[in-house]
C-alpha positions in Angstrom: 0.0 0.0 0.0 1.1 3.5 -1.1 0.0 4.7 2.5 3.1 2.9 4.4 5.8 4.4 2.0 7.6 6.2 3.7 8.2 9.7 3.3 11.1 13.1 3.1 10.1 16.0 4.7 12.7 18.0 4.7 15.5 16.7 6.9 12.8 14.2 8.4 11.8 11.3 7.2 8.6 9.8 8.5 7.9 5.9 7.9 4.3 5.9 6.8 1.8 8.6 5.5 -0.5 8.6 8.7 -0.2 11.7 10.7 -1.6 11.6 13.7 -2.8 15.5 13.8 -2.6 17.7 17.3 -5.3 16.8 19.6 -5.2 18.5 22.9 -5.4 16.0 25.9 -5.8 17.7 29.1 -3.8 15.1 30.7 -0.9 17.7 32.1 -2.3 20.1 35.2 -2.7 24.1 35.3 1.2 24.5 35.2 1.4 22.8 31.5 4.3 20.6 32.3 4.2 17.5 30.8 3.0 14.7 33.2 3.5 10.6 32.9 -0.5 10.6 31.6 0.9 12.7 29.0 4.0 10.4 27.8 1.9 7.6 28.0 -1.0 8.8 25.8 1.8 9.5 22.8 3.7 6.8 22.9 0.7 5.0 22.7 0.5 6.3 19.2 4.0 5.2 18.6 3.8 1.5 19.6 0.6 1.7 16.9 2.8 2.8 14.3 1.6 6.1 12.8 4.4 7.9 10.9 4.3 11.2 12.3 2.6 12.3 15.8 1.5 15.9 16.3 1.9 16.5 20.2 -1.3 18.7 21.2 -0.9 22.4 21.3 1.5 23.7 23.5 1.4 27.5 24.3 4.1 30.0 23.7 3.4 32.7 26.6 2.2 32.6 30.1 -1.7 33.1 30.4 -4.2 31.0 32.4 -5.9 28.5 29.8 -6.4 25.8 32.2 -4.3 22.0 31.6 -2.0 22.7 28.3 1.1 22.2 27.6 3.9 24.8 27.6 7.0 25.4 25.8 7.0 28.8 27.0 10.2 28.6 29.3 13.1 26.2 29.7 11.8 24.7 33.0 9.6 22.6 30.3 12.5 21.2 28.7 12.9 17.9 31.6 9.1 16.9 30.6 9.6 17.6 26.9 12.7 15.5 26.3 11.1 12.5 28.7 8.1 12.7 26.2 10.1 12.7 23.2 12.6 10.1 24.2 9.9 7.8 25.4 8.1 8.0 21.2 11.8 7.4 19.8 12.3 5.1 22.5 8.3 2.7 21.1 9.4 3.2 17.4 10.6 5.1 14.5 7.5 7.6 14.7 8.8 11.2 14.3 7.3 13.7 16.6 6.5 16.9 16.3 5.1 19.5 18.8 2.1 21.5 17.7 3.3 25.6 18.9 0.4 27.7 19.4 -0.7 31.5 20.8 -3.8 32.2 21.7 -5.9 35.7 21.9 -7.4 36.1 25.3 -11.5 35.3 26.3 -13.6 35.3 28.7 -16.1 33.6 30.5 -18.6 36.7 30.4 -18.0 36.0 26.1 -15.7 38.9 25.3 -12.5 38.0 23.5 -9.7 39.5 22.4 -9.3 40.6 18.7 -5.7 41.4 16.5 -6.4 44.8 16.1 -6.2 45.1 20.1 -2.5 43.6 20.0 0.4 46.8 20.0 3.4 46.5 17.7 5.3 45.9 20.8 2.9 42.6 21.7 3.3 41.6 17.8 7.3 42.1 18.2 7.1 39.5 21.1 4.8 37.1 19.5 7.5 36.7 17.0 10.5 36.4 19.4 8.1 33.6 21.5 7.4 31.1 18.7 11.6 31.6 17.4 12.0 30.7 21.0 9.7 27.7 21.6 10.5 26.4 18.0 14.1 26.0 19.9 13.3 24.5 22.7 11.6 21.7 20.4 14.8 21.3 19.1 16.9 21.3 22.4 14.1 19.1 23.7 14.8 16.2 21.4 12.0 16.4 18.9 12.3 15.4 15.2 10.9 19.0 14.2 8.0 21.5 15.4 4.2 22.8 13.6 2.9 25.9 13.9 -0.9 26.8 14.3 -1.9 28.9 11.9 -5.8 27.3 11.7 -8.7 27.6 13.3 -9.5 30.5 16.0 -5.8 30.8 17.4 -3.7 34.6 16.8 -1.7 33.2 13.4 -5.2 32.4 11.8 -6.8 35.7 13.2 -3.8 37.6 10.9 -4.6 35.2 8.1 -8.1 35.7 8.3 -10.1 37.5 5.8 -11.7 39.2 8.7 -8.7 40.1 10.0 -9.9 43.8 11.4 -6.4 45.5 11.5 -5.8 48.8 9.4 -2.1 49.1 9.6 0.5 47.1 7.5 -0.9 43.6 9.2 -4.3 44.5 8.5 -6.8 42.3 6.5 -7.2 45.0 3.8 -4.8 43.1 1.7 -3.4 39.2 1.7 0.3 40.5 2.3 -0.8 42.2 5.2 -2.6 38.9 6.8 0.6 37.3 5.9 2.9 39.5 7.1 3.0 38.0 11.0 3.5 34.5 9.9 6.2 35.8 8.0 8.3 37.2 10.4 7.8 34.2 12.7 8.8 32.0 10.4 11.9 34.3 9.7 12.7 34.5 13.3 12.4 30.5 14.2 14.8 30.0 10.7 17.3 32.1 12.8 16.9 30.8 15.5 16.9 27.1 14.2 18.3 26.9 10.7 17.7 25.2 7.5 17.7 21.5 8.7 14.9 21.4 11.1 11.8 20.5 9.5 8.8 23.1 10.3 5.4 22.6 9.1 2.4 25.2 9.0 -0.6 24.1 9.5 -3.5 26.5 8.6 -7.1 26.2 7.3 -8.0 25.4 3.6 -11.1 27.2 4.3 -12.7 29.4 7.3 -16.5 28.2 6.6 -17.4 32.1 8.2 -19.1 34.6 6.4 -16.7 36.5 4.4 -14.3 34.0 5.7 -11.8 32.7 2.7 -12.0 29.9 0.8 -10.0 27.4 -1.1 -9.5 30.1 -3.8 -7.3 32.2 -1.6 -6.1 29.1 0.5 -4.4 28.3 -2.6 -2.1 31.6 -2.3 -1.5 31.5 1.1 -0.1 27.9 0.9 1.8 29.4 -2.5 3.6 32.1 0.4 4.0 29.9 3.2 5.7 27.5 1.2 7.9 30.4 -0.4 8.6 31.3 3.5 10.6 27.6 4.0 7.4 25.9 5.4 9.0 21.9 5.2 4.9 20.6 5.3 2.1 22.5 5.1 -1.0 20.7 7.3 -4.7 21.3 6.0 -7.6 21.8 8.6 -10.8 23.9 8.2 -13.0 26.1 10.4 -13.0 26.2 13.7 -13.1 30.1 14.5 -14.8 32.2 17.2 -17.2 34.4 15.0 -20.0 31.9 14.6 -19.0 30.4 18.2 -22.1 30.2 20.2 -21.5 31.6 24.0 -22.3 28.9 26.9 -23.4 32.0 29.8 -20.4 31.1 32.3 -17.7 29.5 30.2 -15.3 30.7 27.9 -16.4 30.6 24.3 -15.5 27.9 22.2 -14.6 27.9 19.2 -15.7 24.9 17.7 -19.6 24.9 18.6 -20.4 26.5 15.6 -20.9 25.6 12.0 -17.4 26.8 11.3 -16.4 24.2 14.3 -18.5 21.4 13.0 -16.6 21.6 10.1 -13.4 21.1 11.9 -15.0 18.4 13.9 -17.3 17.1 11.4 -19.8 14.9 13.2 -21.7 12.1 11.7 -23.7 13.7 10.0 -21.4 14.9 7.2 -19.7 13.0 4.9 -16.5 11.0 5.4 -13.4 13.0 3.7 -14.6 16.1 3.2 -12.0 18.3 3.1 -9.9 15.9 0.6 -11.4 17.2 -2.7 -10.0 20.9 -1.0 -6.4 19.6 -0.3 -6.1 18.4 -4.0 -6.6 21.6 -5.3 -3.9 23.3 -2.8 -1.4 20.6 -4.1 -2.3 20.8 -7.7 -1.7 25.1 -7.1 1.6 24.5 -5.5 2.9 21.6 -8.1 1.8 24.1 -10.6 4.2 26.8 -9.3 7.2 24.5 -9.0 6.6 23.8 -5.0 6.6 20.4 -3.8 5.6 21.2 -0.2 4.0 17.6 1.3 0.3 18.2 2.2 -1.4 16.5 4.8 -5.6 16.7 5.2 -7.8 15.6 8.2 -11.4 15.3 8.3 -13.0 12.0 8.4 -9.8 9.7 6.6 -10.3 6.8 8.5 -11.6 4.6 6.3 -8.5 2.3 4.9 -9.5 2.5 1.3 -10.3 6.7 1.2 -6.7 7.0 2.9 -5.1 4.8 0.7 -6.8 6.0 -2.3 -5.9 9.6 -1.4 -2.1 8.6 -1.5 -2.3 6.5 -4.3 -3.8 9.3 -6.4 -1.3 12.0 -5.7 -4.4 14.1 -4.2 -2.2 14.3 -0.4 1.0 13.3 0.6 -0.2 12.7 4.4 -3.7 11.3 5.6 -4.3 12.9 9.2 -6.3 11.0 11.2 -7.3 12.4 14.3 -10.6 10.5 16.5 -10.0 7.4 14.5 -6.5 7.1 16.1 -7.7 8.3 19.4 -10.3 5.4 19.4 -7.8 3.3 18.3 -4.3 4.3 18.0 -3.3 0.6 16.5 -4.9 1.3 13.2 -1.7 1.6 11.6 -0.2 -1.7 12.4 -4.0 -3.2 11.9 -4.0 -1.6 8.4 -0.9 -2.9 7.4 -1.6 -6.6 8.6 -4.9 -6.4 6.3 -6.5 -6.7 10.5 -9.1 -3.8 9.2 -12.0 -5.9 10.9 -10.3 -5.7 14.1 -10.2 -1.9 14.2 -12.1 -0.1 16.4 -14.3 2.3 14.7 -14.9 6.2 15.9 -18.5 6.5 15.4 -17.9 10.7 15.4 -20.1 10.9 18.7 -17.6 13.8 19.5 -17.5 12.9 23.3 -13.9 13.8 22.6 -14.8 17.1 21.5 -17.4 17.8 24.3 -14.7 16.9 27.0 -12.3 19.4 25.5 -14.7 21.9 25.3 -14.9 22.3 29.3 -11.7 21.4 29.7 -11.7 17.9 30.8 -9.1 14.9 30.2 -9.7 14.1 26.4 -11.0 10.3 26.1 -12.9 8.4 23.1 -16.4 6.9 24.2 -15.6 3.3 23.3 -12.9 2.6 25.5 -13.6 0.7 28.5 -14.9 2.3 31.7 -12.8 4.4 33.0 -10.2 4.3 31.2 -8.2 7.6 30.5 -6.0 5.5 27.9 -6.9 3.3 24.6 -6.7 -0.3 25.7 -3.4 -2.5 24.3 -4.0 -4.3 21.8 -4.3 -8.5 22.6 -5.2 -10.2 19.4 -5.6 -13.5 21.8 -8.6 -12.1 23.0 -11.6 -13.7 22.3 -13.9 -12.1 20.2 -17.6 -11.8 21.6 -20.6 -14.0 20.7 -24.2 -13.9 20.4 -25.9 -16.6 22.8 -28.6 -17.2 20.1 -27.4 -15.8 16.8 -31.2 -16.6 14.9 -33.2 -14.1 17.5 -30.4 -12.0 18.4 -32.0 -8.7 16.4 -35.5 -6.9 16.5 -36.1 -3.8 14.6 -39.5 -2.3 15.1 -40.6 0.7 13.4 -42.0 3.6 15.1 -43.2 6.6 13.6 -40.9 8.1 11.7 -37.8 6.1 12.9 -37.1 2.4 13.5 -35.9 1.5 17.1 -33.6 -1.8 17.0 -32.9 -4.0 20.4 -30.6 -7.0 21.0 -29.5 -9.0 23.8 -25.9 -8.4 25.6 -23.0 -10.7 23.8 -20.8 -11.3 26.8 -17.3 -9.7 26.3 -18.5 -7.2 23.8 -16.8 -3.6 24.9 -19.4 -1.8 22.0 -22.0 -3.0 19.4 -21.9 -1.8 15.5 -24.3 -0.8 14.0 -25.1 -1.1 10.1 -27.9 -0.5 8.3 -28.3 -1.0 4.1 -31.5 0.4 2.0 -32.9 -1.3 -1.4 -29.7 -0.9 -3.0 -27.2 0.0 -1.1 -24.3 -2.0 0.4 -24.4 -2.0 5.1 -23.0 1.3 6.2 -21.7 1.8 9.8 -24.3 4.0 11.6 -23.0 3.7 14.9 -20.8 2.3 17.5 -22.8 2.2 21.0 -22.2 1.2 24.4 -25.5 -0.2 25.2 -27.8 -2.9 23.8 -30.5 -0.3 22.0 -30.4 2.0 19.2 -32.8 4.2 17.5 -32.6 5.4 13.5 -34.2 8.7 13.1 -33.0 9.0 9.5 -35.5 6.7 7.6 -37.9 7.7 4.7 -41.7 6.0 4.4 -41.9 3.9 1.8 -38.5 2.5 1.7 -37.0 -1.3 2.6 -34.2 -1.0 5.7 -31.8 -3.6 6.4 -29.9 -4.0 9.9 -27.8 -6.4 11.9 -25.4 -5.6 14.6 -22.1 -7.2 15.5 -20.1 -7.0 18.8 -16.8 -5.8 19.1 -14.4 -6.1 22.2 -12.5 -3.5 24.0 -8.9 -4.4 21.3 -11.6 -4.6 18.2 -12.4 -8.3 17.5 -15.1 -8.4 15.7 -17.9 -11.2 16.7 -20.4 -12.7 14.2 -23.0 -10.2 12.9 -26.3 -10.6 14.5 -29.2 -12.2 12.4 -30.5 -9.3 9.6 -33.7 -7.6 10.8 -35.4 -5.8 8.0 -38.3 -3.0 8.2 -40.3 -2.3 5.0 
């Protein structure tokens, strides 16, 4: 498979296309050092064998933002070089650390804009990321990303609604791209040629007057021509459709612009891909061969593989289908795909990090605040009485399924097929119940449910209950 070549990015060389992209854990405490919670959640990644691993966003400057990582002084180097000796320690992952700043909010809603940064704030913005970018190097790690997407202060220059009116102002694209500029001027001085740096920024804002993939294009064209070694695709995620929760900080990722960056279950599987391709195809065109990595929905073995295989990416990010089950890699590569254990985008994930609590994926077993190792000698569960396992009775505009417990099942798939369709995953759940609200009168449903363990074995599929 094209997906487990490995790969050149600039003095790096990662062993697979799977990227494992920056998801923020809330496993360190209030004083962003780097705890044993923390090592263990990324090596986890390593011993599944993704080829690079994004370590969560770790801030740049000093300001209360509850448990996130730092790399804002050198008393985080101990914990940094632990984590990163620990990956290199599991297996020939590279690691990278996500390096972030972030405007200020507020739990009453307000938020800070650009335009209310001085020069002199902007001058140490630049000095802070040419500093942290360092310390990622002093710390051990194989190179370092910087967050340009979503709603944190490199996006907000990038931004088409960037509301400045001096020379970083919105006005014009070199004046949105004049911050990032500098930065990455500063962390080349500070670091050199030979350590790889990646960007990663959105392909589109999905805001209004937010931009699109028409002026993504560009921006990738002059981040690239700034010595950006990979540039990372995400999408959305921004504060000016956040919806305020009275009493906690906004959040930027309850809007559409967030669902987007989070897409749910609702939207289709890769559907940021088709965006990616066209950033490539610009760059290619003007003589840059920049890697590009996408998220949004990849999981699926064949999509990521078919993305590679077609020149569209160079790296497939998967983010909740790693954090459900970070062995995908090594089950991909074995041909194991039945064994995987399949995010169902029920964004429990995204929920926890939205108030700030440790960052775990539904299906894991009780409890657990890592993903379970993988045993393939455990047995997978079974139905007592496969023939009368299922029942799907239809309601009133839905059909509500039931079917007994399979002892040693961790979660329960569930697939449904119409007329003419082949079974489609709906759902992974927990308990032994499920209701479809997405059926139309008139048509012929197909179902059957099969029960997975905690490691992914797959049991037998339940008997086939259909509704007409």
């Amino acid at each position: 498979m094209k997906l487990f070549d490995p790969l050149k990015i600039g003095a790096m060389t990662i062993p697979n296309r799977i990227l494992v992209p920056a998801m923020v854990t809330h496993l360190c405490k209030e004083d962003g050092i780097v705890t044993q919670d923390t090592i263990d959640r990324f090596a986890r990644y390593a011993a599944g064998g993704a080829g690079l691993i994004v370590v969560e966003a770790m801030a740049i400057h000093q300001v209360k933002s509850g448990p996130l990582l730092r790399i804002s002084d050198d008393k985080y180097l101990p914990g940094l070089r632990e984590l990163a000796s620990k990956v290199h320690e599991t297996s020939d992952s590279k690691l990278v650390p996500q390096i972030i700043h972030f405007l200020k909010v507020a739990r009453t809603g307000w938020r800070q804009t650009a335009d209310m940064l001085s020069l002199e704030e902007i001058d140490q913005i630049v000095e802070q990321f040419g500093d942290a970018v360092r310390r990622a190097r002093e710390a051990g790690f194989d190179g370092a990303e910087l967050h340009a997407a979503h709603a944190y202060t490199l996006s907000s220059f990038l931004s088409r609604v960037n509301p400045r009116t001096d020379e970083y102002g919105g006005q014009t694209l070199e004046g949105r791209l004049r911050l990032i500029g500098r930065v990455m001027a500063n962390v080349r001085r500070k670091v050199g040629k030979d350590f790889p740096v990646g960007i990663r920024f959105n392909v589109e804002e999905f805001i209004k007057n937010g931009y699109t993939v028409m002026e993504s294009k560009l921006l990738a064209e002059r981040l690239a021509e700034f010595g950006a070694d990979y540039l990372s695709l995400s999408a959305g995620g921004k504060f000016e459709d956040a919806v305020h929760t009275p009493g906690q900080v906004l959040y930027p990722y309850n809007g559409y612009s967030g669902d987007r960056c989070f897409p749910g279950e609702w939207l289709p599987r890769g559907l940021h891909a088709s965006l990616a391709a066209e950033v490539k195809s610009h760059l290619l065109s003007k003589g840059h061969r920049v890697p590009i990595a996408v998220a949004g929905k990849l999981d699926a073995p064949h999509d990521a593989e078919r993305l590679i295989a077609e020149g569209s990416v160079d790296i497939v990010g998967i983010a909740r289908g790693l954090l459900a089950d970070p062995d995908w890699p090594i089950k991909v590569r074995r041909g194991e795909q039945d064994r995987i254990v399949q995010c169902d985008y029920c964004n429990v994930c995204k929920a926890l990090d939205g108030t700030h609590k440790t960052v775990i994926c539904a299906l894991w077993p009780q409890g657990s605040i890592q993903a379970p190792k993988d045993d393939p000698a455990v047995q997978a569960p079974q139905w007592a009485q496969v023939d009368t396992s299922l029942t799907a009775i239809p309601r009133e505009s839905r059909v509500e399924l039931k079917w007994p417990k399979a002892p040693g099942a961790a979660n329960y798939q569930v697939y449904r097929a119409d007329e003419q369709g082949d079974p489609q995953m709906m759902d992974a759940v927990k308990l032994t119940f499920w209701v479809d609200n997405g059926v139309l009168g008139g048509h012929t449903y197909r179902y059957f449910v099969r029960p997975c363990a905690a490691t992914g074995q797959p049991g037998q599929r339940s008997n086939t209950a259909m509704v007409e």
